[in-house]
N, CA, C and O of each residue as an XYZ file, in Angstrom:
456
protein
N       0.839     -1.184      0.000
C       0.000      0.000      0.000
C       0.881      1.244      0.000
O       2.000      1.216      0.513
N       0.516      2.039     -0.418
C       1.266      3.416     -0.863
C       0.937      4.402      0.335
O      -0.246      4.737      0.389
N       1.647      4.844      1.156
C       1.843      5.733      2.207
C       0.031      6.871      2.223
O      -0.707      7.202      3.150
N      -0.018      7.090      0.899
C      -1.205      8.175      0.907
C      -2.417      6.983      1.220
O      -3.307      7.033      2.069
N      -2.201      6.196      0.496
C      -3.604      5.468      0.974
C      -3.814      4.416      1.931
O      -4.660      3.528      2.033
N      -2.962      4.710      2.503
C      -2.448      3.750      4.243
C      -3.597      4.978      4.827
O      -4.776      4.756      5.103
N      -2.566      6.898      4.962
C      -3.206      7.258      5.140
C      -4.524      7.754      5.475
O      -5.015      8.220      6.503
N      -5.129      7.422      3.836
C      -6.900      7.517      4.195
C      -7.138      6.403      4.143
O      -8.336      6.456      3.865
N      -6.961      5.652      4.187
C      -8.096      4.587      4.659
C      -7.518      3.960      6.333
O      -7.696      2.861      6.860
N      -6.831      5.115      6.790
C      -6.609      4.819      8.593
C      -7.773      5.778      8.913
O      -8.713      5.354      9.586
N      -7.752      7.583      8.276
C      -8.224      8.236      8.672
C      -9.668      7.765      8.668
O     -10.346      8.050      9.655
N     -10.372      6.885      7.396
C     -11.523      6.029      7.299
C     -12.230      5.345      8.780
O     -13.341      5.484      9.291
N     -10.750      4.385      9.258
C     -10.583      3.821      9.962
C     -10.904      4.244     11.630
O     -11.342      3.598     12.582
N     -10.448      5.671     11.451
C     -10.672      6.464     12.959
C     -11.916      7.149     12.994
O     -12.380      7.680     14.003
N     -12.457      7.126     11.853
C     -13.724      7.971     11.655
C     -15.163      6.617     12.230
O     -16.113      6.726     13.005
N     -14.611      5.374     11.315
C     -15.520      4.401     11.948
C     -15.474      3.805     13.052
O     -16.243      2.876     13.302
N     -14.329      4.349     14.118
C     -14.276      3.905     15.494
C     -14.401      5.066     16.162
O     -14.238      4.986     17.380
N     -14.613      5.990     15.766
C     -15.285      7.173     16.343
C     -16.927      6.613     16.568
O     -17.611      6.352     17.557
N     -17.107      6.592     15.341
C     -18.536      6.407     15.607
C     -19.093      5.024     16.623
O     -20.093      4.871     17.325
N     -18.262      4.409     16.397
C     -18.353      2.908     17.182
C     -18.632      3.117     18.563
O     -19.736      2.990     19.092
N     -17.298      3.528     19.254
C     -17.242      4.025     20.505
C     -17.470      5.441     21.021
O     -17.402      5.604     22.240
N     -17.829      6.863     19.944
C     -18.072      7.293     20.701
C     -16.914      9.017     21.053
O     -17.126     10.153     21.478
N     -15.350      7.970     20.390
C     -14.453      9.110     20.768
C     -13.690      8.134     19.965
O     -13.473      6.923     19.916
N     -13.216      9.842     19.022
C     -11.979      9.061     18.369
C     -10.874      8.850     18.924
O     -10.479      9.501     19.891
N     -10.112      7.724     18.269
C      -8.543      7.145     18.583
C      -7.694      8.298     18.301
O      -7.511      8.913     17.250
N      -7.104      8.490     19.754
C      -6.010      9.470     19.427
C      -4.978      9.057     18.661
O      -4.420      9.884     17.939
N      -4.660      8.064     18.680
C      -3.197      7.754     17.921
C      -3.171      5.706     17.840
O      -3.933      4.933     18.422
N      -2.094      5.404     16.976
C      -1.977      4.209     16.929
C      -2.315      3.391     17.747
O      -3.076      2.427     17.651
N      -1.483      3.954     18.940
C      -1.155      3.069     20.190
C      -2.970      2.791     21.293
O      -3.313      2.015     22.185
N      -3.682      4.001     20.484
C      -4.983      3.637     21.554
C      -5.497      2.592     20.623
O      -6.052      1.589     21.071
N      -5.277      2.857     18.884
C      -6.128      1.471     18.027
C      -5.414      0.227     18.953
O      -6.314     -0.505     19.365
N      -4.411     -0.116     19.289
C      -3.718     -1.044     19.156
C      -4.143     -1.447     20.772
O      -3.614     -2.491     21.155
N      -4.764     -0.964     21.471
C      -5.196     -0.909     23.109
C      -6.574     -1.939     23.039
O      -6.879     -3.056     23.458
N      -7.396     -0.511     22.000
C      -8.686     -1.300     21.821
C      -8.809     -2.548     21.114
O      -9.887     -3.139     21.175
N      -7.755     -3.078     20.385
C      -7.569     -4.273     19.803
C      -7.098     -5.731     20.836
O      -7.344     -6.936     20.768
N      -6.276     -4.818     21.811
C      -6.027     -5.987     22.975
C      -6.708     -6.127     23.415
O      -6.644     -7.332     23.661
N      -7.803     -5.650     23.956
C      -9.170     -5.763     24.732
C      -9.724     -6.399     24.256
O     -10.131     -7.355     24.916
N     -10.100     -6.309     22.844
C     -10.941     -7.382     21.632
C     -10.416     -8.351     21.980
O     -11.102     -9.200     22.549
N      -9.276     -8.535     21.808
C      -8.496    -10.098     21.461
C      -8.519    -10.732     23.180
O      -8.439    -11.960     23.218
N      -8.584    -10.268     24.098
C      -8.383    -10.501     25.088
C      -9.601    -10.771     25.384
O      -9.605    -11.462     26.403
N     -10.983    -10.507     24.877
C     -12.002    -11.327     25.330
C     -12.537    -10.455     26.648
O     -13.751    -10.303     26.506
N     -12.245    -10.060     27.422
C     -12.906     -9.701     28.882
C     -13.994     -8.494     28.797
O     -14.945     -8.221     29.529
N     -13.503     -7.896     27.657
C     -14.675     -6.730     28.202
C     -14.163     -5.568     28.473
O     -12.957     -5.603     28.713
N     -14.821     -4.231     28.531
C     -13.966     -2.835     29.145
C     -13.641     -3.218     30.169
O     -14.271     -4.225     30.488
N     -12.599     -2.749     31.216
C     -12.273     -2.653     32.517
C     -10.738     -1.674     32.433
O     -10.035     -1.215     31.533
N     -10.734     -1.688     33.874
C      -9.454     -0.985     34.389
C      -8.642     -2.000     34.158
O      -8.801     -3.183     34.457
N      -7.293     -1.209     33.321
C      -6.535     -1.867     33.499
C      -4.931     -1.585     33.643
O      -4.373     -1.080     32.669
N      -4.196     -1.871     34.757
C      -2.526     -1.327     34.898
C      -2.128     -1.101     33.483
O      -2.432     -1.444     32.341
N      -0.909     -0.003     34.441
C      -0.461      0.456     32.821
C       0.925     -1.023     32.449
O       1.754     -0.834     31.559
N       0.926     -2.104     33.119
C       1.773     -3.174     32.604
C       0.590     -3.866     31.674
O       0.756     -4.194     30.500
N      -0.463     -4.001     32.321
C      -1.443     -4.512     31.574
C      -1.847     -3.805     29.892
O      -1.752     -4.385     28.810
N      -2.177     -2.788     30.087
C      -2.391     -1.943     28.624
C      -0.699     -2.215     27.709
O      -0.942     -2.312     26.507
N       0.799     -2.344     27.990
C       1.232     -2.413     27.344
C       1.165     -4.013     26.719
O       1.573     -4.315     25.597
N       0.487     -5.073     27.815
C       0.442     -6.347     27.510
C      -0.637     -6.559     26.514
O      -0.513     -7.507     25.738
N      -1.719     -5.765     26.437
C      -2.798     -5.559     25.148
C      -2.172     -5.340     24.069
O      -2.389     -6.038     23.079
N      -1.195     -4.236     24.059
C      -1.407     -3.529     23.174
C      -0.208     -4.718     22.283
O      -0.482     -4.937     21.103
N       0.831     -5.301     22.776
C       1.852     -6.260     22.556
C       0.959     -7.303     22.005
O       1.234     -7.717     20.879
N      -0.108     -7.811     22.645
C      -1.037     -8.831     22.063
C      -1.669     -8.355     20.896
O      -1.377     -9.137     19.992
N      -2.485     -7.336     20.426
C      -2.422     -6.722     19.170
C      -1.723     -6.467     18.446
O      -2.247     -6.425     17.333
N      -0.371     -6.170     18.448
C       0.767     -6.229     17.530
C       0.970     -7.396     16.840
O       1.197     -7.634     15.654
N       0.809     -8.265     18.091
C       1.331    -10.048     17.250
C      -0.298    -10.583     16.647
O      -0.396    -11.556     15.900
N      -1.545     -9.746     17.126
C      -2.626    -10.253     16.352
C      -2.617     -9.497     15.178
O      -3.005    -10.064     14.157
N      -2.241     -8.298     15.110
C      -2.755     -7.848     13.282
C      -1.090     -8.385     12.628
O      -1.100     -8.280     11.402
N      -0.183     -8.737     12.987
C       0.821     -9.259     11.885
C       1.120    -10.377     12.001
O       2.259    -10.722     11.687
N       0.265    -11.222     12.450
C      -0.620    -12.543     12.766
C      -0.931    -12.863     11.012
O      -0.622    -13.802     10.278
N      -1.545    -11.829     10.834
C      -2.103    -11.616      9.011
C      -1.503    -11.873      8.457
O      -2.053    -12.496      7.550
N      -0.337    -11.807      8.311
C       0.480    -11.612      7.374
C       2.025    -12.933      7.675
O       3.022    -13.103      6.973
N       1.574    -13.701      9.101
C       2.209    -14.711      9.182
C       3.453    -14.721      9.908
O       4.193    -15.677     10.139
N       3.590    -13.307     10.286
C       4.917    -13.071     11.448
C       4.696    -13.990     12.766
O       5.550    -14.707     13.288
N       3.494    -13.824     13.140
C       3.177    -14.381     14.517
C       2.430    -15.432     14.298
O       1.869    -15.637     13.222
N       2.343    -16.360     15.530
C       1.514    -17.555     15.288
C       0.824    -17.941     17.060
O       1.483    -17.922     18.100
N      -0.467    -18.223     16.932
C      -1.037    -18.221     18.258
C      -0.598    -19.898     18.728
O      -0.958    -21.035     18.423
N       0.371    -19.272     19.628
C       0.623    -20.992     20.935
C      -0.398    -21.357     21.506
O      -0.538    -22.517     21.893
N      -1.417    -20.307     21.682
C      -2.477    -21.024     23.110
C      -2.759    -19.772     24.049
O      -2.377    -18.620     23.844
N      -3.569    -20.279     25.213
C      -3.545    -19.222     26.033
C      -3.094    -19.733     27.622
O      -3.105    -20.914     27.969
N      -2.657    -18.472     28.590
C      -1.937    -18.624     29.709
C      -3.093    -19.157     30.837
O      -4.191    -19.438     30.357
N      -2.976    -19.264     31.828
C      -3.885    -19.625     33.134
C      -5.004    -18.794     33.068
O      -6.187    -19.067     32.864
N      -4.454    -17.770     33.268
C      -5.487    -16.182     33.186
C      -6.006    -15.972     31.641
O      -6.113    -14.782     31.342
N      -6.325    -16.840     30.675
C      -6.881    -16.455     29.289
C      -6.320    -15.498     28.768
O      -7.188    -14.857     28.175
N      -4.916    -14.830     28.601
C      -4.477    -14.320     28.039
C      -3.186    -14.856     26.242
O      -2.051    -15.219     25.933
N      -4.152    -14.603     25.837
C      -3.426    -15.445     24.209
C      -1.779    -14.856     24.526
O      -1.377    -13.778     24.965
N      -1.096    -16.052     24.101
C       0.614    -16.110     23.561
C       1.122    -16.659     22.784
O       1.160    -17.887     22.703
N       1.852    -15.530     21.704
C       2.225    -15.541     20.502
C       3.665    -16.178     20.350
O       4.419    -16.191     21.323
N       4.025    -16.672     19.210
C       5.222    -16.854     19.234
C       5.698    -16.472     17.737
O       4.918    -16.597     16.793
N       6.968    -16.017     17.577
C       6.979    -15.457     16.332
C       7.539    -16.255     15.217
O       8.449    -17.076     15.332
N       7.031    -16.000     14.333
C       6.974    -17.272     13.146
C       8.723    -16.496     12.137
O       9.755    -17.026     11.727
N       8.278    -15.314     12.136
C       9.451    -15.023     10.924
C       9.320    -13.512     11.050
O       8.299    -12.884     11.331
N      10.795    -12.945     10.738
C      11.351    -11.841     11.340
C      10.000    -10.777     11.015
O       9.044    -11.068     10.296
N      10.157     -9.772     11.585
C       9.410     -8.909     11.355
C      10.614     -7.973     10.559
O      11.753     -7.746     10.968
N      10.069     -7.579      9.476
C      11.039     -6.011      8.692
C      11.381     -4.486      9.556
O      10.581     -3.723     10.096
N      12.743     -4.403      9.453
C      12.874     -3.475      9.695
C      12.582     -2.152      9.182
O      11.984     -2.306      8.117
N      12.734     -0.877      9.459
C      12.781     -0.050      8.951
C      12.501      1.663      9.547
O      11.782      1.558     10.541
N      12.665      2.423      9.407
C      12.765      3.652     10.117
C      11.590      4.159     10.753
O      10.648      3.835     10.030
N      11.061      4.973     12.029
C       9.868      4.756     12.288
C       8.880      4.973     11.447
O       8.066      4.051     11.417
N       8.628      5.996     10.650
C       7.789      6.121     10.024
C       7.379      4.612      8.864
O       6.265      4.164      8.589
N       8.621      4.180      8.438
C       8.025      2.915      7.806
C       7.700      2.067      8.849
O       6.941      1.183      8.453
N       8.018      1.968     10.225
C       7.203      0.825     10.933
C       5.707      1.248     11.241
O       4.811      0.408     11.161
N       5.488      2.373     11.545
C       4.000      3.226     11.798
C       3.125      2.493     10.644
O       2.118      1.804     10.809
N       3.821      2.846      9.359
C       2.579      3.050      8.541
C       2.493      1.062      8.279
O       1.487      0.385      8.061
N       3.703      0.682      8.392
C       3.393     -1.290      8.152
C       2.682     -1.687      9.565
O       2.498     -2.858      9.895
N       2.431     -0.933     10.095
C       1.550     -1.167     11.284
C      -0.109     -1.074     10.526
O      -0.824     -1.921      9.990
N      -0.233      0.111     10.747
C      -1.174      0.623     10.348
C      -1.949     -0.192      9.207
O      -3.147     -0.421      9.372
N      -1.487     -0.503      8.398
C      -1.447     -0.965      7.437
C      -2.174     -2.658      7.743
O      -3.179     -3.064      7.159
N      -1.567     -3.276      8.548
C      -2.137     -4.462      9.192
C      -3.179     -4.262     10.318
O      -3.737     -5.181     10.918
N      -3.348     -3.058     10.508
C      -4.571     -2.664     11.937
C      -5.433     -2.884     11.074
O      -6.239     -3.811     11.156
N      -5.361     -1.788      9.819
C      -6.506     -1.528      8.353
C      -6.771     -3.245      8.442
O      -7.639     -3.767      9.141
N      -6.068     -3.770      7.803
C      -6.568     -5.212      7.340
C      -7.008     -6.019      8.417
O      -7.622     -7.001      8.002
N      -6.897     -5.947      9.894
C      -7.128     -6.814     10.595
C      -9.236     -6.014     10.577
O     -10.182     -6.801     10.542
N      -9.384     -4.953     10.600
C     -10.146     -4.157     10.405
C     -11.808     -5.207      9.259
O     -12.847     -5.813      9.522
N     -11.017     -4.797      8.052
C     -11.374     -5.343      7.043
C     -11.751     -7.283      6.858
O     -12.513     -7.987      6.196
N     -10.553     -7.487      8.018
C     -10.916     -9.145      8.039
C     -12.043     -9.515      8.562
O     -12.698    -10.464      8.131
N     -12.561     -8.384     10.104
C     -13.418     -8.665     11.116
C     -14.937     -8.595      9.965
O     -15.955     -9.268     10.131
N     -14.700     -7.608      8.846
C     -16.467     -7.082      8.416
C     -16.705     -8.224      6.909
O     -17.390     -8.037      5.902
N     -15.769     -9.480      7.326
C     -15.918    -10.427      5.986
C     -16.800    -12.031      6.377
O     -16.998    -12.859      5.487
């Protein structure tokens, strides 16, 4: 995908989780929050800030899950899914990791409305 249309179809993306919830996503890192929560099954709640980075880590390995980096082992005592990684993830400067993020949020997005 080409940087401009990563772009709009994130901005797409924040517009239909605006409306979803209510308040738009300030930035990546809250898509990638509300995605651990999804994947995590429990529901809204409070949660430590070790916990929100453990969401948001579980969403990372679920949207590039897509694309075959990650692979689901199972889950822990406490129902929390653990990933293990299948094959390197690409490097590249932040802005190219942002938008190959993004880019797999979009599609994990698109997988859920198929």
């Amino acid at each position: 995908m080409e940087d401009e249309s990563i772009n709009n179809s994130w901005e797409e993306l924040l517009d239909q989780l605006e409306k979803l919830i209510g308040k738009r996503p300030a930035d990546l890192n809250a898509v990638l929050f509300l995605i651990g929560v999804q994947e995590l099954g429990t529901g809204p709640k409070r949660f430590s800030k070790e916990a929100k980075q453990d969401l948001m880590h579980i969403a990372v390995c679920r949207v590039l899950s897509l694309s075959g980096y990650y692979i689901l082992e199972g889950y822990d005592k406490d129902g929390w899914p653990q990933w293990s990684l299948s094959k390197p993830v690409p490097h590249g400067d932040l802005l190219s990791q942002e938008n190959f993020l993004k880019q797999h949020v979009i599609q994990y997005f698109e997988s859920l409305l198929v």
